[in-house]
N, C-alpha and C positions, 0 to 999 in steps of 0.2 A: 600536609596531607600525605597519608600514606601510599603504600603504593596501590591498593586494592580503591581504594579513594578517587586517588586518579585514574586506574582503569574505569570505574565506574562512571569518571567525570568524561572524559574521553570518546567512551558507546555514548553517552547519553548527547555529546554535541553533536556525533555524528548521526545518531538514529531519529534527532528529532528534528531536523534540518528540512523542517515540513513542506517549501515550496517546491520540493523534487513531487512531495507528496499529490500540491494541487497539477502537477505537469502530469502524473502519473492518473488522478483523476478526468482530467480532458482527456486522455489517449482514449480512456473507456468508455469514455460518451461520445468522441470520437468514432470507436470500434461499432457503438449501439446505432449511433444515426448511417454509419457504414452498412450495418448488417440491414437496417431498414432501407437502404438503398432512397435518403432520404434529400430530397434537392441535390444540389450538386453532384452529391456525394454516391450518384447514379452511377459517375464514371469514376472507375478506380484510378486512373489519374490524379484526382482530387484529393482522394483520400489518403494516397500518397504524399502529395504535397504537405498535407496539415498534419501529418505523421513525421514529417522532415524540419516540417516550421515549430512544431511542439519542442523535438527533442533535441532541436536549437537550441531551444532556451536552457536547456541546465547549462550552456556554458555557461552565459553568465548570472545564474543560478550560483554554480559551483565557485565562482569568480566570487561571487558577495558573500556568504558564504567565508571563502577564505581569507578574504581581507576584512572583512568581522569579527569574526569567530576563529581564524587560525584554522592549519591542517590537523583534522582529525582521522587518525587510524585508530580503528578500536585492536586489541588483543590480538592477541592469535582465540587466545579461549572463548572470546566471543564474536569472532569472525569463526571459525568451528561451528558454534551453536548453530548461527544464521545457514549454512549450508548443509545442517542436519534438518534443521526446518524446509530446506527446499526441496531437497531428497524426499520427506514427505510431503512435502505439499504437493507436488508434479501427482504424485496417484492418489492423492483424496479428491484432488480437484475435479481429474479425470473419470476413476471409479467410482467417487463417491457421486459426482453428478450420473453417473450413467444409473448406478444403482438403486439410487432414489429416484429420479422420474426418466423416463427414455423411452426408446420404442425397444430397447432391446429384451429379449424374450426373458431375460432374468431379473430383472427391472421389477421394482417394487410400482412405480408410476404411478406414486403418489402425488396428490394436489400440490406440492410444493415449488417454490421457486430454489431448483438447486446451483443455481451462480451464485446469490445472494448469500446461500447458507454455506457456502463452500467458502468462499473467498473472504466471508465474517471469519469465518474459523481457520483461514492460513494468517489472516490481517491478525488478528488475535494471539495465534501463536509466535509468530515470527519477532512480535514487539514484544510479547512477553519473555521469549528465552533472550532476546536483547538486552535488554533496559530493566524490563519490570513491564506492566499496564500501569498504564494512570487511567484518573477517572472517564474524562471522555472516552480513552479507548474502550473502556468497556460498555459506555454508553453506546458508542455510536456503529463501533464493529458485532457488539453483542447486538444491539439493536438492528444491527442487517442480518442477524444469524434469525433471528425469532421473528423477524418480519418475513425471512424466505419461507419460515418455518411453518409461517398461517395455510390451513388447506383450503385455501380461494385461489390458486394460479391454476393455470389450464396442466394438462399432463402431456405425456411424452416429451419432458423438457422445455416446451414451447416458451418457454415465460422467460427464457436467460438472456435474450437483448432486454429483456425490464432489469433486469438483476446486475446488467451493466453497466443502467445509467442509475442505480438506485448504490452500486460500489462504486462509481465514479463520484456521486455526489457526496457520499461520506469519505473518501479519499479525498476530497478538497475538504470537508471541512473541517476531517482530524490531520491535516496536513496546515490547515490555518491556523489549529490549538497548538501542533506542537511546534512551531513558528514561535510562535508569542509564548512559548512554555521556553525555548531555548533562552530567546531575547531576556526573558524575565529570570533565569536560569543562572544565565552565561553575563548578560550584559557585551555591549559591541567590544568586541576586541580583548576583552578578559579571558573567554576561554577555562583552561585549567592556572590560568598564570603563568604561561607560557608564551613564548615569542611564535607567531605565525609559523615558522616552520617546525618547532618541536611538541606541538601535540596531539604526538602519538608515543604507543608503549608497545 
C-alpha cells in the first residue's frame, strides 16, 4: 500500500470509530430532555451527573477501539482539514441559526428547524473533507438538513430542543453504520497491517 493508501486507510479507522459517535448522540438528547427540564433532569445536578457518566465511557470506548483496531492518528493534512471545518462550523451554527429563524431583528424567521439544518450541514461537512461521505452519511445527515428544512416548525428558533433529539438520534445511528463500516473495513486487529502502536502517519 502506498503511502496516500495508508493515509487514507489511517482517517478512515479513526473517523469511523462510530461508538464515540452514539456517546456523542446521547449527550444531545441528553442536552434536549436537559433544556425541557424533563423528570429528573429538573435539577441541574442530574444533568451533570449523566454528562460525567456518558463521557466515561469513551474510556473504554477508546480502550476497544485500540486493542482492535490499533492506534490511529490521521495526517497532519487531514487533521488540518477537520479544524478548518470547525473554524467554520462555530459561525454557521451560530449565524446561520440566528439568521434563519430567531427573534433577532435581522432574522429571516422562517418556519424552519434551524439546529437540525445546521448541524446536517457541519455533520456533512466535517466527514466529507475527512474521509469522503458514504451513503448513509448522506442519507441520514442530508436527511436532517431537509427535514429542518420542512416550513412546519414554529419560528423564532423555538423548534431547536426538537432538532437536538432528531441530531442526537442520527448521531447514534450513523455512528452504529460507521461501527460495522470500520469492523467490515478493518476487520478486529488488522487495521492498516500494522502493530497496535504504529497506525499513524
Amino acid at each position: 500500500m502506498d503511502r496516500k493508501g495508508i493515509e487514507t486507510a489511517v482517517a478512515e479507522n479513526a473517523q469511523f470509530r462510530g461508538l464515540f459517535g452514539v456517546v456523542g448522540g446521547l449527550l444531545a438528547i441528553l442536552a434536549a430532555l436537559g433544556n425541557a427540564s424533563w423528570g429528573p433532569l429538573r435539577h441541574h445536578w442530574v444533568f451533570v451527573v449523566g454528562v460525567i457518566v456518558l463521557a466515561g465511557l469513551t474510556w473504554p470506548i477508546h480502550t476497544f477501539y485500540t486493542d482492535h483496531f490499533a492506534r490511529a492518528t490521521p495526517s497532519t493534512k487531514h487533521q488540518v482539514r477537520l479544524a478548518v471545518v470547525v473554524l467554520v462550523a462555530i459561525p454557521l451554527v451560530i449565524l446561520g441559526s440566528l439568521w434563519l429563524s430567531s427573534r433577532a431583528s435581522w432574522s429571516l424567521d422562517l418556519p424552519v428547524n434551524t439546529t437540525a439544518i445546521t448541524l446536517g450541514l457541519v455533520f456533512l461537512l466535517s466527514i466529507g473533507a475527512a474521509v469522503g461521505l458514504r451513503l448513509h452519511h448522506v442519507v441520514i445527515y442530508g436527511g436532517l438538513v431537509i427535514l429542518g428544512a420542512l416550513p412546519v416548525w414554529e419560528r423564532g428558533g423555538e423548534s431547536g430542543n426538537t432538532g437536538l433529539w432528531l441530531a442526537g438520534i442520527a448521531m447514534i445511528v450513523s455512528g452504529l453504520l460507521d461501527h460495522r463500516l470500520l469492523v467490515r473495513r478493518f476487520g478486529p486487529s488488522t487495521a492498516t497491517g500494522m502493530g497496535p502502536d504504529r497506525a499513524g502517519v
